[in-house]
N, C-alpha and C positions, 0 to 999 in steps of 0.2 A: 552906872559906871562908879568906879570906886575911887576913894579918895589920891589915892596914889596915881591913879589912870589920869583923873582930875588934873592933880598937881603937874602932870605931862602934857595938860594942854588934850589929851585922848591920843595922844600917837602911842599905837597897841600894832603889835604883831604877829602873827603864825610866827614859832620858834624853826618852823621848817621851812621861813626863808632864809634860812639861815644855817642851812647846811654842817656849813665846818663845826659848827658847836655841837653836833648830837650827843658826840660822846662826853662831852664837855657838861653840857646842862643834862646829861642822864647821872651822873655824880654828882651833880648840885641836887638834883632831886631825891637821892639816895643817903644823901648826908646831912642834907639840911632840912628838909618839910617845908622849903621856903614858901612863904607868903606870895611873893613876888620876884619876880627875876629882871632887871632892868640893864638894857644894852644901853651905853653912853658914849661918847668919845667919837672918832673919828670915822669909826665904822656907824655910830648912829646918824650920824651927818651925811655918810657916803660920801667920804672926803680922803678915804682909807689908801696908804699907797703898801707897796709889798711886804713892807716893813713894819705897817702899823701892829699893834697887837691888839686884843679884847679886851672892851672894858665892862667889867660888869658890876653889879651893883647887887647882891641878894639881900634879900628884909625878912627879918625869920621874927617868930613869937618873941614876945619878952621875955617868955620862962626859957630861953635857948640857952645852953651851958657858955660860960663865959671863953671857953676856948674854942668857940666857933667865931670870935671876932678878931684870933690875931691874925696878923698880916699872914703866918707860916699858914694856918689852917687853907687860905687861899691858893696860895702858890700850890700845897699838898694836892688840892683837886686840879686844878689847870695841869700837874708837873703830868707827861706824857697822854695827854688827853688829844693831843693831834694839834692844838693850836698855841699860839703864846697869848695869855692872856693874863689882865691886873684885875683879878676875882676880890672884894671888898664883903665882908657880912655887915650887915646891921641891924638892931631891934628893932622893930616896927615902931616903937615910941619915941626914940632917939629919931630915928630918920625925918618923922611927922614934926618931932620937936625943931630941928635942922634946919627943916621948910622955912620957918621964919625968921632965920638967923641969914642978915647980910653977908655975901663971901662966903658963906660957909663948903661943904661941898654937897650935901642935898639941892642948896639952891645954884648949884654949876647945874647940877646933871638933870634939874626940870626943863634947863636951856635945849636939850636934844637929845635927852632920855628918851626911850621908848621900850615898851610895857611890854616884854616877851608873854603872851597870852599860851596859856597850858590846857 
């Protein structure tokens, strides 16, 4: 298991429970090479009402170009993907570095992260 799985506690997923995302997480995959894909928030709790949106978390290389971390780059993939969702990039070293940091929001989203497995 890997560190990130770890820092989740091991809650790991098939991405095809998860339906509504295909088209969603097949642009994440197409854009980013992410390392990891991390569902969080309400829908990772099953706590989701009609209203909720996606939260996701993606952890890309370090060497990933700096304009895969702004907030627009995120909304650009979710924008007509079929779902609403708050798409986040991050460097695999910052996110790890996060982990330790009080409040931060790494250490929110080990509270009920879970590990979309590819």
């Amino acid at each position: 298991m890997g560190v990130i799985a770890q820092s989740l506690g091991g809650r790991v997923a098939d991405p095809e429970r998860f339906p509504a995302l295909r088209t969603l997480l097949a642009r994440i995959d197409a854009a980013c090479d992410p390392i990891e894909v991390i569902l969080y928030g309400s829908r990772a709790r099953d706590e989701a009402t009609a209203q909720s949106d996606w939260d996701l978390k993606i952890i890309v290389a370090d060497d990933a170009p700096e304009s895969m971390l702004s907030p627009l780059f995120g909304w650009t993939l979710q924008d007509g993907s079929g779902v609403h969702a708050d798409v986040s990039v991050t460097r695999l070293s910052d996110f790890q570095a996060d982990l330790k940091v009080a409040n931060s929001a790494a250490s929110h989203i080990v509270d009920d992260g879970i590990l979309l497995v590819r």
